[in-house]
C-alpha positions in Angstrom: -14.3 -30.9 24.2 -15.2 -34.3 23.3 -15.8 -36.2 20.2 -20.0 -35.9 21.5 -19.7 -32.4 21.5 -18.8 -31.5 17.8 -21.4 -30.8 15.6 -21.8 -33.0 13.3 -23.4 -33.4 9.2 -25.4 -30.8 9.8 -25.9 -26.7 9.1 -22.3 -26.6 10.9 -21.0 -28.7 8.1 -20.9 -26.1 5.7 -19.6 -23.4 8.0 -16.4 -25.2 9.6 -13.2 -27.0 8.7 -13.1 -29.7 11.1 -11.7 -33.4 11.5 -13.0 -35.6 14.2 -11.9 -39.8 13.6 -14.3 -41.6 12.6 -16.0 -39.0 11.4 -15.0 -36.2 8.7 -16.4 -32.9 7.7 -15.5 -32.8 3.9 -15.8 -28.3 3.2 -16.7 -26.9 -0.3 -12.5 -26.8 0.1 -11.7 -30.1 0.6 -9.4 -29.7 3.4 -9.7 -31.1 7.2 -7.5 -30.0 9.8 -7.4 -31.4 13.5 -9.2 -28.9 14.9 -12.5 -26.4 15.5 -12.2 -23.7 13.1 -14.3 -21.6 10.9 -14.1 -21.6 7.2 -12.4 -18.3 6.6 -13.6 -17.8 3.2 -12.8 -15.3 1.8 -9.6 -15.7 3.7 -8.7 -12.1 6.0 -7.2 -9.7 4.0 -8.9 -10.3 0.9 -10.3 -7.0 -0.3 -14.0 -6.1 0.3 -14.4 -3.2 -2.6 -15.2 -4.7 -5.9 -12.7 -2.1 -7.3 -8.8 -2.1 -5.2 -5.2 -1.6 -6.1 -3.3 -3.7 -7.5 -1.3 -4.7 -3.6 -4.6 -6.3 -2.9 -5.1 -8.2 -6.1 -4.6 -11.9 -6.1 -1.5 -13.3 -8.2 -0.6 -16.5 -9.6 2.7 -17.8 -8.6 3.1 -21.0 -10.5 0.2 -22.8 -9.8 -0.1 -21.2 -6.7 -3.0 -18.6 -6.1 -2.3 -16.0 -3.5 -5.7 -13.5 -2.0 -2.9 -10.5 -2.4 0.4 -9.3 -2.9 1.4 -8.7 1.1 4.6 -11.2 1.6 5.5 -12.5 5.2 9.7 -12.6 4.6 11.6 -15.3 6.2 12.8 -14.2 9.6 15.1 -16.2 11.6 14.1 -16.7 15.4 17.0 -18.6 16.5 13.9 -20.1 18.6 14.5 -23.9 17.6 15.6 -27.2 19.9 17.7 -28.9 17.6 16.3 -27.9 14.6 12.5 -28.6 15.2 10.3 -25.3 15.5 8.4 -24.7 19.0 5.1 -23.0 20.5 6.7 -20.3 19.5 6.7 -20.3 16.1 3.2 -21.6 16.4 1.9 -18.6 18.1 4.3 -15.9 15.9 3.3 -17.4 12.2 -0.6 -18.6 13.7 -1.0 -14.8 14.4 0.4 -13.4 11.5 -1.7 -15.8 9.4 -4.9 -14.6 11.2 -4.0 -10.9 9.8 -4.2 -11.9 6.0 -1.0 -11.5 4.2 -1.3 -13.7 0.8 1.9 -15.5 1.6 4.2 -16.7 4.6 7.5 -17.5 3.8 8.5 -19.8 7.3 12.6 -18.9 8.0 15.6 -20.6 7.0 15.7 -24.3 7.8 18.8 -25.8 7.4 19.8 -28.6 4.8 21.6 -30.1 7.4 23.2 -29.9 11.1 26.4 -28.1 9.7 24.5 -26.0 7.7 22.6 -23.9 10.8 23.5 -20.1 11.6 23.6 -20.9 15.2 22.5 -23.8 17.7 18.7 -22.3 17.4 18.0 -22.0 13.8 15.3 -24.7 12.4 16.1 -27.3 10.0 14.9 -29.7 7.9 17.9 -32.6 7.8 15.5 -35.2 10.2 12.1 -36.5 9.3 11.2 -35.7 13.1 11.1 -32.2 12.0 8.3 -32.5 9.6 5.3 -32.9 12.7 5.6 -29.3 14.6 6.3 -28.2 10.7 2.8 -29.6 9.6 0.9 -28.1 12.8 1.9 -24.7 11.0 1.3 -25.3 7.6 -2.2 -26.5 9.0 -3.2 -23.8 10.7 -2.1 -21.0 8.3 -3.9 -23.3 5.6 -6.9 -23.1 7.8 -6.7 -19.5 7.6 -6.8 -19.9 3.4 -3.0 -18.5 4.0 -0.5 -19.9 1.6 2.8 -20.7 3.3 6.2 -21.7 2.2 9.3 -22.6 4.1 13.0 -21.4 2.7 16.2 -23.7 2.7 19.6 -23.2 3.2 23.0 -23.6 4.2 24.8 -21.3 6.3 28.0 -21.8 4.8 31.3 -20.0 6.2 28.2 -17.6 8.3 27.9 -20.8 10.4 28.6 -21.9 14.2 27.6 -18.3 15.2 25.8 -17.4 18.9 22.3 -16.1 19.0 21.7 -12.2 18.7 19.9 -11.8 21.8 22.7 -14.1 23.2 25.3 -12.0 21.9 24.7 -8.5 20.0 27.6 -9.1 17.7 26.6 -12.8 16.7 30.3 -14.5 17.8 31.4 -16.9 16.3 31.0 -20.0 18.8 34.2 -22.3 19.1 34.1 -26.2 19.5 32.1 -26.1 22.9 29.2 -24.4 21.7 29.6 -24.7 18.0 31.5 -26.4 15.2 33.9 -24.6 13.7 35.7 -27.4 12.6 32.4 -28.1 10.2 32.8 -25.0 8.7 32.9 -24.8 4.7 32.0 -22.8 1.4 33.3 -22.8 -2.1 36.6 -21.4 -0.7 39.2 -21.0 2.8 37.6 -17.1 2.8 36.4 -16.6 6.2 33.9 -13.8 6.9 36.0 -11.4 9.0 38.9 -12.0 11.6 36.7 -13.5 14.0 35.1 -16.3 12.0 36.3 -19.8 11.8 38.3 -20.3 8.0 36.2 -22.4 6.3 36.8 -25.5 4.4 36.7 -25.6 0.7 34.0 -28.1 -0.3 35.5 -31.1 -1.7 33.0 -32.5 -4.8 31.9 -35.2 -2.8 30.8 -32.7 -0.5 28.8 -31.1 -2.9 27.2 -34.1 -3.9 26.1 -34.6 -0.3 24.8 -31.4 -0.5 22.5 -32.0 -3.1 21.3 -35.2 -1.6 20.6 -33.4 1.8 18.8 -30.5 -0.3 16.4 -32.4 -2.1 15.7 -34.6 1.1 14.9 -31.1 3.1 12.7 -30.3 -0.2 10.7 -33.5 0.4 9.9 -32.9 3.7 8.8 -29.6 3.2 6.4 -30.7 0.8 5.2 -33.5 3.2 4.6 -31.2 6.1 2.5 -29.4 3.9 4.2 -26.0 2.2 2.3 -24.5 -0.3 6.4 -23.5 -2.0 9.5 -23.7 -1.6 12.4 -20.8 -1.2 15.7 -21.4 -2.1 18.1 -18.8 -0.2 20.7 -18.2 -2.7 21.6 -14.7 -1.2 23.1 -12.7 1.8 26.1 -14.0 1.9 25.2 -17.9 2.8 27.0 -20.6 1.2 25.3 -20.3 -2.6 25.7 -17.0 -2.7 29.4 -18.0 -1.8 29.5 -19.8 -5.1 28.1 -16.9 -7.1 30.5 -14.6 -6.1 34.0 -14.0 -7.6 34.5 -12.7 -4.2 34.4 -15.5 -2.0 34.2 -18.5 -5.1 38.1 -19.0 -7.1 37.7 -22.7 -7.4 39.5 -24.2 -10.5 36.7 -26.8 -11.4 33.6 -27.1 -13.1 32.0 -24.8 -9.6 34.5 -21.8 -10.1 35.9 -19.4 -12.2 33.2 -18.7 -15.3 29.8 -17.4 -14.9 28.6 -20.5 -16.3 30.6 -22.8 -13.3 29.7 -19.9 -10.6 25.8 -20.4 -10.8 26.1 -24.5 -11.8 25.3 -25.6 -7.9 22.1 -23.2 -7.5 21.1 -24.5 -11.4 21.7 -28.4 -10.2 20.2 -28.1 -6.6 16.9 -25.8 -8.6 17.0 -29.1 -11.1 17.0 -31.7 -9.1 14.0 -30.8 -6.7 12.0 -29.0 -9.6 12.4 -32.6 -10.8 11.5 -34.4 -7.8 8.5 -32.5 -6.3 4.7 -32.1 -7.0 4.7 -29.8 -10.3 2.3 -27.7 -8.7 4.8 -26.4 -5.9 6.4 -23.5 -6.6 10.3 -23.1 -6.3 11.2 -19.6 -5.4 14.9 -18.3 -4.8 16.1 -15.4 -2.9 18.7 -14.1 -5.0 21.5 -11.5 -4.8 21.1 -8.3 -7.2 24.6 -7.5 -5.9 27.4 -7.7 -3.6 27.7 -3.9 -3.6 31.6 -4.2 -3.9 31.8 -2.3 -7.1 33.0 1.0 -5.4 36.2 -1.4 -5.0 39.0 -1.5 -8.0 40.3 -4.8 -9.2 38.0 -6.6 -7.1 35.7 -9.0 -9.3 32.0 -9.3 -7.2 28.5 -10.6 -8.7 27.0 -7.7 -10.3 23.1 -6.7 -11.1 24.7 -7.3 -14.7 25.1 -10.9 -13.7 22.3 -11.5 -11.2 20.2 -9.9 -14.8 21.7 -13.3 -16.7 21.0 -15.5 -14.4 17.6 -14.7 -13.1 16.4 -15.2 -17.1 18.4 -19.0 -16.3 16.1 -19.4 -13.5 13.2 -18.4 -15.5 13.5 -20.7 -18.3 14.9 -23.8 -15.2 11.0 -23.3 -14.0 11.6 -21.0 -11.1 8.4 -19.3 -10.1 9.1 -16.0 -7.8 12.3 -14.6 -7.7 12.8 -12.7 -4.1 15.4 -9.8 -4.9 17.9 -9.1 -1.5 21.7 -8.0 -2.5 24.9 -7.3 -0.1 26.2 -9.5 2.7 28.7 -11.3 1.6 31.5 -8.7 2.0 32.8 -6.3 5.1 33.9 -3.7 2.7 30.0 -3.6 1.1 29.0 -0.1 0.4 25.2 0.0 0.6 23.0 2.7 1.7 20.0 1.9 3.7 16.9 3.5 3.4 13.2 3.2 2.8 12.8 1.1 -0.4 16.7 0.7 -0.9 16.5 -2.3 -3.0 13.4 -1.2 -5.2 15.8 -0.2 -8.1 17.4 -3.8 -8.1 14.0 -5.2 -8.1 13.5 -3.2 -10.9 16.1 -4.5 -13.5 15.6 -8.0 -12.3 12.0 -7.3 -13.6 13.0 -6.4 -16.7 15.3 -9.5 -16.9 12.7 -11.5 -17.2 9.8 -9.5 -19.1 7.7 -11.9 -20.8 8.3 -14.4 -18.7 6.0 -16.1 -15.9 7.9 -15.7 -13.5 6.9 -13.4 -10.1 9.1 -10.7 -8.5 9.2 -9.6 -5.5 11.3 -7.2 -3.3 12.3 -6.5 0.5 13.9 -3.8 2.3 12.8 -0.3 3.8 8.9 -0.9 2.5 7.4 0.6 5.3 3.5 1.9 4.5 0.5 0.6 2.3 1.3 3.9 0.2 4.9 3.1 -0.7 4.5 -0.7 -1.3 1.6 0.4 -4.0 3.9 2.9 -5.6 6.4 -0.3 -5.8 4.0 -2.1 -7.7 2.2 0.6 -9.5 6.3 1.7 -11.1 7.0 -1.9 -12.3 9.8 -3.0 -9.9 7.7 -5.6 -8.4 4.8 -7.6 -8.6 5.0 -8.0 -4.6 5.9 -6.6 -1.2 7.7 -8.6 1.1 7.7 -7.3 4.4 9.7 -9.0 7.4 10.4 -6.9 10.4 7.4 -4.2 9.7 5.2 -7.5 10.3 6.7 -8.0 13.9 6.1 -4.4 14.4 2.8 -4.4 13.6 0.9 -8.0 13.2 -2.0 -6.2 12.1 0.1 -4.5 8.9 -2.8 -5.9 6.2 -5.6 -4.2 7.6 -3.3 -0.9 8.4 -2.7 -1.1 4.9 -5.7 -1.3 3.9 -6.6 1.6 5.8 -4.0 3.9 4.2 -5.5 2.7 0.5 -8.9 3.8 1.7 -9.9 0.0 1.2 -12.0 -2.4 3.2 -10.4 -6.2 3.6 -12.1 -9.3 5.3 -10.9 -10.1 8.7 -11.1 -13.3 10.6 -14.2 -14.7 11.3 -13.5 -14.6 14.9 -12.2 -11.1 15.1 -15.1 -9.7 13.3 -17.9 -10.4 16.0 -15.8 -9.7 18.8 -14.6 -6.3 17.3 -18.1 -5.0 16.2 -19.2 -6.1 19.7 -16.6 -3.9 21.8 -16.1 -1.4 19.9 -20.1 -0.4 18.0 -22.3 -1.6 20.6 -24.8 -0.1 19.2 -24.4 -2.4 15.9 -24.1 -5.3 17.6 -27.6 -5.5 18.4 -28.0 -6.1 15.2 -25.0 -7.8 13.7 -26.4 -11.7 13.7 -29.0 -10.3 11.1 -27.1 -7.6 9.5 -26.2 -8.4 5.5 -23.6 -7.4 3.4 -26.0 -5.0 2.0 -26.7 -4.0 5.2 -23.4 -3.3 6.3 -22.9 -0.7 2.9 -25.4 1.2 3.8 -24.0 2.1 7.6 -22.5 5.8 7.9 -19.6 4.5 8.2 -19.2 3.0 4.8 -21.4 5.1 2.8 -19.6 8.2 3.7 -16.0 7.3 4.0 -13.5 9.2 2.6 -10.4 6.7 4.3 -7.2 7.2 2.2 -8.3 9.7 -0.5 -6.3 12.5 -1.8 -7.2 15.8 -2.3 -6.0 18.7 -3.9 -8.1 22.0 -2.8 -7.0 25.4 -3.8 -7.4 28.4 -1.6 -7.9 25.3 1.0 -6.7 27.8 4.1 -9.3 29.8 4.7 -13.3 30.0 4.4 -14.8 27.6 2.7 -11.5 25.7 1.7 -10.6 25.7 5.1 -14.1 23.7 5.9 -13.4 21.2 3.2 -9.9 20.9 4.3 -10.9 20.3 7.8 -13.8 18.1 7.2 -11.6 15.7 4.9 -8.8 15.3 7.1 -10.7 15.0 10.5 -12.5 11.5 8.4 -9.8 9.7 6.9 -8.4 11.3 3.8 -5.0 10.5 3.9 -3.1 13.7 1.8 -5.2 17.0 1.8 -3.1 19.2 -0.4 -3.9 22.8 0.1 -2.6 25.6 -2.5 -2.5 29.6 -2.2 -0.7 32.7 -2.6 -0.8 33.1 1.3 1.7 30.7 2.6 0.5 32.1 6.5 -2.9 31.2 6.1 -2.2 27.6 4.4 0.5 27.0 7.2 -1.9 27.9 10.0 -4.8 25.5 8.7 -2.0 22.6 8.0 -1.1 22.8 11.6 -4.0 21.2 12.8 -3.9 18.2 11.0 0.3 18.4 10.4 0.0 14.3 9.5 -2.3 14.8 6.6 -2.7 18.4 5.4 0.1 19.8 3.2 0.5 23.4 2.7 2.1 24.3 -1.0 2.1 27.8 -2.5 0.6 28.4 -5.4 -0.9 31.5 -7.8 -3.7 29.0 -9.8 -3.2 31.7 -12.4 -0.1 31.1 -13.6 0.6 27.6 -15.3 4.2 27.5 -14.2 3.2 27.6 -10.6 0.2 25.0 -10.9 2.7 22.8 -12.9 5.2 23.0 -10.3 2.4 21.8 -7.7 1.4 18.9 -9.6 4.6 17.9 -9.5 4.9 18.0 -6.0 2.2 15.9 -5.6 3.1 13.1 -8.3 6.2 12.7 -6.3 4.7 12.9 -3.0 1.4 11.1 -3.6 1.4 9.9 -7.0 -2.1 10.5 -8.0 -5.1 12.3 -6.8 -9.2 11.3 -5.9 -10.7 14.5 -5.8 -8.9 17.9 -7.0 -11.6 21.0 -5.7 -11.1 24.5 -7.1 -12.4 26.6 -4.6 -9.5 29.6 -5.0 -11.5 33.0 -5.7 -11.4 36.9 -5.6 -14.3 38.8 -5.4 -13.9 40.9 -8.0 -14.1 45.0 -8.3 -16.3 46.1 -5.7 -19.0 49.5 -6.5 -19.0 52.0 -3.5 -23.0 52.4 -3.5 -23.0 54.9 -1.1 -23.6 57.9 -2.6 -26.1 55.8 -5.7 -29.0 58.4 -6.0 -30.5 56.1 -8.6 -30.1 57.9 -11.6 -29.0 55.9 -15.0 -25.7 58.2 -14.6 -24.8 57.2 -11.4 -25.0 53.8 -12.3 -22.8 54.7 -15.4 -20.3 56.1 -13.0 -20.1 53.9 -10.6 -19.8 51.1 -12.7 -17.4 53.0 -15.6 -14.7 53.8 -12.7 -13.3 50.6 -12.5 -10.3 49.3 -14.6 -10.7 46.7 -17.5 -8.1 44.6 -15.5 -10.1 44.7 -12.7 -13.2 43.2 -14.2 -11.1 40.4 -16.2 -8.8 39.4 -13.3 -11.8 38.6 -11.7 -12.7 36.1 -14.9 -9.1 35.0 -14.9 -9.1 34.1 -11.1 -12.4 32.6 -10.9 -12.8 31.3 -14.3 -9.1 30.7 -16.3 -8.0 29.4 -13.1 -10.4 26.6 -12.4 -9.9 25.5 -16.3 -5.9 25.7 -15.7 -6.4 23.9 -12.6 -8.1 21.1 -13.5 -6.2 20.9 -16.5 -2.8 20.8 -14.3 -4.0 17.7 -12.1 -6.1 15.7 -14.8 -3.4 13.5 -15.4 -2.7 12.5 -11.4 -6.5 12.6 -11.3 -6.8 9.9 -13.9 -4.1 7.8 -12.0 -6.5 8.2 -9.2 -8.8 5.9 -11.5 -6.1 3.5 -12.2 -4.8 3.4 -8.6 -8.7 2.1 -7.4 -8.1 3.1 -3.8 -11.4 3.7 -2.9 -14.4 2.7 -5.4 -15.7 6.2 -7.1 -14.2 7.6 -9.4 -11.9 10.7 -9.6 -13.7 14.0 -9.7 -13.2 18.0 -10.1 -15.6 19.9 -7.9 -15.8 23.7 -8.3 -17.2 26.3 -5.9 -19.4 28.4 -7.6 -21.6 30.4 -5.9 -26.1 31.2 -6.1 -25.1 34.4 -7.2 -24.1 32.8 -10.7 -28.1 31.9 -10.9 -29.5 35.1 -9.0 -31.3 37.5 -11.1 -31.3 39.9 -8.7 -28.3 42.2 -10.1 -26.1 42.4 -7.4 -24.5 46.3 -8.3 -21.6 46.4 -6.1 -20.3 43.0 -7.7 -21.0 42.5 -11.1 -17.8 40.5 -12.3 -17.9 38.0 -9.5 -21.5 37.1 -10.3 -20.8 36.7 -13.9 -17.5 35.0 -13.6 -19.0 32.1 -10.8 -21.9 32.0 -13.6 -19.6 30.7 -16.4 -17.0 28.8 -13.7 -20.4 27.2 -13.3 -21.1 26.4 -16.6 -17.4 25.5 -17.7 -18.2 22.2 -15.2 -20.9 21.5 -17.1 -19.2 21.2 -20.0 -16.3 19.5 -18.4 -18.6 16.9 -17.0 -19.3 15.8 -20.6 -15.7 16.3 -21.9 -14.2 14.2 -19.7 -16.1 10.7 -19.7 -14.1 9.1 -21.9 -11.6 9.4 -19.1 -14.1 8.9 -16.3 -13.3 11.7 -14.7 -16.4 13.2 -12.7 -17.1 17.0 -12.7 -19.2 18.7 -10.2 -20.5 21.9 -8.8 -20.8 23.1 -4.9 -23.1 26.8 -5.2 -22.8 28.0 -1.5 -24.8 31.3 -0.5 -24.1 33.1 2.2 -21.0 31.5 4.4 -18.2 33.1 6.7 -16.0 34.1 4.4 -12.9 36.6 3.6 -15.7 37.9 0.8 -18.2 38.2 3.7 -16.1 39.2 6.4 -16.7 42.8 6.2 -20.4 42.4 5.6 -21.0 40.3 8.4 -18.6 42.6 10.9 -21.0 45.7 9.8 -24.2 44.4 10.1 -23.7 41.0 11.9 -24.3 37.6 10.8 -28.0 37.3 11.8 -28.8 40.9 9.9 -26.8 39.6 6.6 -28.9 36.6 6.4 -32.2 38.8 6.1 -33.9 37.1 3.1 -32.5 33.7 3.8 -35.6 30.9 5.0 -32.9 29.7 7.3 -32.3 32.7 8.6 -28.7 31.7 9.5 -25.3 32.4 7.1 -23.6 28.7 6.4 -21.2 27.5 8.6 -18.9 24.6 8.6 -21.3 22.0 9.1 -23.4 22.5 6.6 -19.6 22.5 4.2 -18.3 19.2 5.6 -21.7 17.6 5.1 -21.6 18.3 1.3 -18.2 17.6 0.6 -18.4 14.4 2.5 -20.9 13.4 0.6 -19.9 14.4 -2.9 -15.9 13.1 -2.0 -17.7 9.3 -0.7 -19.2 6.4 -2.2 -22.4 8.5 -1.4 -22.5 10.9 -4.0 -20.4 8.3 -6.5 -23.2 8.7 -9.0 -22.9 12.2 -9.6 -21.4 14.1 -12.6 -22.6 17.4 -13.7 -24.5 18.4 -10.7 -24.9 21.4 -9.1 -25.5 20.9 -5.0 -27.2 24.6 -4.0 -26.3 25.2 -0.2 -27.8 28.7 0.3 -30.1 28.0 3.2 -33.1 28.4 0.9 -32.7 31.9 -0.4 -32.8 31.6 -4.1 -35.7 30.0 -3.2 -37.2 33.4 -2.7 -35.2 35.2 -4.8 -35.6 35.5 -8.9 -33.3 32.5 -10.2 -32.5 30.4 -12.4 -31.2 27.4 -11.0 
């Protein structure tokens, strides 16, 4: 493409980031970058839904504004020619920065030649660095992606091989590496293998400093957004915070206050020396995990607790919490989330405070990096290795939170186009307005959860079946018949979850909720659909008489009638009373826009006039189930909890079962305009729609599905 063939000040102006000498296109952002690119504003991965958890809520790091709380860790690619990054990390961090995360933290760039992990790693010691550096920051800026870049110094972990070189990491010897160059705040060497390092002289030091703040510099003129300090894992400053490897005898050893002087001078001296508006993060150690070990002094949480409020009050902006690494004998047990806890007392270190946290380590799904945030231990998720697994991690996210996120201009055409032919006919004219009102949208029910009781057979079973085959992401189904919940959980084994329950007995509903607040954490939409059908009158023998009706109606038990209220009835009002608390977290957790609801199934014979003789308790008791919603539809808007009714007719059932077997379907449905029983269908439509931003707006309805026959019938609906 030539300079001719760029559009110029015109309509394109407003829709592209572009620089072209002589000429420049100035964007409502104020930014050119060296190449054709749309304006991705708002940048991918910014949520779509007006209401969304808190992992997709912009933060304030410093003066730095971040779209959401998904952090790209630094990962070392051991991909570098002499320090200066290649294509390759072009292509890796370009791609990642196309998918959205609100940060990229570039890897580890050494202070200085010395200071490398291996021949490969990047640095930042030579101003010939800074050009590939700046092609990055440009493009991920181009994006509307913030980006950083951490320093370091390798310390005695330096003159090490490659790990796809050499599994183990070997320590290279003077051919390869520089052993010889080795130092740290003491002779400790790593393990047998490794070279023994040099103590650092104070001179040395001092050249440190000067090589750190000149690797700051050029960071900030290749055009990071912050800086990261790596302070942990075992590298050289970690080596002077640690007892373990740190027993100098001057003013860098010994105390607390000499063990954390070089991080405190080197986070002086650039926060001194740089733009204000740049961040300094640091990765810090929580721990060395050594204190399994007797008479062995290590850096504790107690310490890293000290020194993060330090950092806090020195003008450090985001602390990045990592522990371990530093010793052999570490005891540390790795796991999904194994270093929330840590995260969590660093937090409270510095309550009050400005400063960001965020946390790394075993955070694996949407769901668990949510929960992070939503407990307190972190205001972020860093994610490293997850995001090589799966560049597309934001929108997968997203997907798991039942949330909607913007995507790259260029990916949204070309996705619509493959993948909805049928919309793209229509996608050059198609508004935002347009887009909320495609099935799609309107009807999702992506990453809800559900609680539905006697969800393993008849109409439960449709709901559960109609939620998980469309997105729900937990479908909790409770009963007394552990069978029939396993057999309907089998289908959808990833989503459904059977759990045994009698909804008449508090204990057992409390023991569910539990379940679910530790599994889940909160719930959308919580459906009481468990029922009995109550004594039934044998009318057999009825001759019509006022006695016969006496009898047949005067041989049941008391018990029987009021079990019958206490199954249909108590238990809907013990339910809903069990889950109202996860249900209200279900507000506060904003996964998908409406709000958290109860839905009860009632049935039309709770409106029918038409006495039904054989079942007079089930009748009455779905009559006052129905009018219990009602009133809980009013009771609970100061929480903004949503209560609703579903009043089926005639649908296959365990209650219809023997009905239908006698006479057949088609017979029992005499009297219905339909002239057809329910079927599953007709369910899934209804609680699609009452469950989606489609029926959002309702509280205290009742949706009659009953193929018209109270219609025809005397009612009053």
């Amino acid at each position: 493409m030539t300079t001719s063939d760029i559009p110029r000040a015109n309509k394109a102006a407003k829709d592209v980031r572009q620089y072209q000498k002589p000429a420049i296109i100035t964007t409502a952002l104020t930014m050119q970058v060296s190449f054709y690119t749309p304006i991705q504003e708002p940048p991918a991965g910014t949520a779509k839904n007006e209401k969304h958890p808190s992992l997709f809520s912009s933060l304030e790091i410093g003066s730095m504004k971040i779209h959401n709380r998904i952090v790209v860790s630094p990962m070392c690619q051991y991909s570098s020619a002499d320090g200066h990054v290649t294509q390759w990390h072009e292509s890796l961090i370009g791609s990642l920065a196309t998918r959205g995360p609100g940060l990229i933290i570039v890897e580890a760039h050494a202070v200085s030649p010395e200071g490398r992990i291996t021949p490969e790693d990047a640095g930042l010691w030579s101003d010939s660095h800074i050009a590939p550096l700046k092609r990055i920051t440009e493009f991920s800026h181009s994006q509307g992606v913030k980006i950083g870049i951490q320093l370091q110094h390798a310390g005695r972990k330096a003159s090490r091989s490659a790990p796809w070189l050499d599994r183990q990491a070997a320590w290279f010897d003077k051919s390869h590496g520089w052993p010889e160059k080795v130092i740290s705040s003491g002779p400790d060497r790593m393990s047998s293998r490794a070279p023994v390092p040099r103590q650092m002289t104070k001179e040395e030091i001092e050249d440190l400093k000067k090589s750190w703040l000149a690797a700051a510099e050029r960071a900030v003129k290749a055009g990071f957004d912050t800086i990261m300090f790596q302070a942990s894992s075992g590298y050289l400053l970690h080596c002077f915070l640690s007892p373990v490897t740190n027993r100098r005898g001057d003013e860098y050893g010994g105390s607390f206050e000499n063990r954390i002087r070089l991080l405190l001078e080197l986070v002086d001296l650039v926060r001194d020396n740089i733009p204000a508006h740049i961040p300094i993060c640091v990765r810090i150690p929580a721990t060395d995990n050594l204190e399994h070990l007797d008479n062995v002094p290590s850096w504790t949480v107690e310490e890293a607790m000290k020194l993060v409020k330090i950092l806090a009050e020195a003008g450090v902006s985001f602390l990045d919490v990592s522990s371990g690494a530093i010793d052999l004998r570490q005891k540390m047990e790795y796991g999904e989330g194994y270093q929330v806890n840590l995260a969590r007392l660093i937090k409270s270190a510095v309550a009050g405070s400005n400063t960001v946290v965020g946390v790394s380590g075993g955070i694996t799904n949407g769901q668990q990096a949510q929960g992070i945030l939503d407990s307190g231990s972190s205001d972020v998720a860093v994610v490293g290795r997850a995001f090589l697994k799966d560049p597309n991690l934001v929108w997968h996210w997203a997907d798991e939170l039942g949330l909607k996120v913007h995507v790259a201009s260029q990916s949204n055409p070309s996705i619509t186009s493959l993948l909805q032919p049928q919309v793209a006919r229509t996608a050059g004219t198609m508004s935002t307005t347009d887009q909320k009102l495609q099935i799609s949208s309107l009807f999702a029910v992506d990453g809800i959860v559900a609680v539905i009781t006697g969800g393993g057979s008849g109409i439960g079973r449709m709901m559960t079946e109609a939620l998980a085959a469309n997105g729900a992401r937990k479908v909790y189904i409770l009963g007394r018949r552990l069978e029939k919940l396993e057999e309907c959980a089998s289908k959808f084994p990833q989503v459904v979850v059977p759990l045994e329950c009698d909804v008449t007995s508090k204990e057992s509903l409390q023991k569910c909720a539990e379940v679910v607040t530790t599994e889940s954490g909160f719930v959308n939409l919580l459906v009481c659909n468990a029922g009995m059908g109550g004594p039934e009158t044998n009318r057999s023998n009825d001759s019509g008489t006022l006695d016969n009706f006496i009898e047949s109606q005067w041989e049941h038990s008391v018990s029987s009638f009021t079990d019958t209220f206490k199954v249909n009835t108590a238990g809907y009002w013990y339910t809903t009373l069990a889950f109202l608390k996860l249900l209200h977290l279900g507000n506060e957790r904003a996964n998908v826009q409406q709000r958290s609801q109860v839905i009860a199934t009632c049935s039309t014979l709770g409106f029918s006039r038409l006495a039904p003789t054989d079942r007079f308790a089930y009748g009455q008791s779905k009559a006052a189930s129905t009018h219990l919603m009602k009133q809980l539809s009013n009771a609970l808007v100061p929480y903004h909890i949503r209560a609703n009714v579903i009043a089926p007719g005639l649908f296959p059932t365990d209650l219809t079962s023997v009905m239908m077997a006698s006479v057949g379907s088609y017979a029992a449905s005499k009297g219905i305009p339909e002239g057809r029983p329910g079927g599953s269908e007709d369910m899934a439509g209804i609680i699609l729609f009452l469950a989606s931003k489609a029926g959002a707006y309702l509280n205290g309805n009742i949706l009659l599905c009953d193929g018209g026959r109270l219609a025809v019938v005397p009612g009053s609906y």
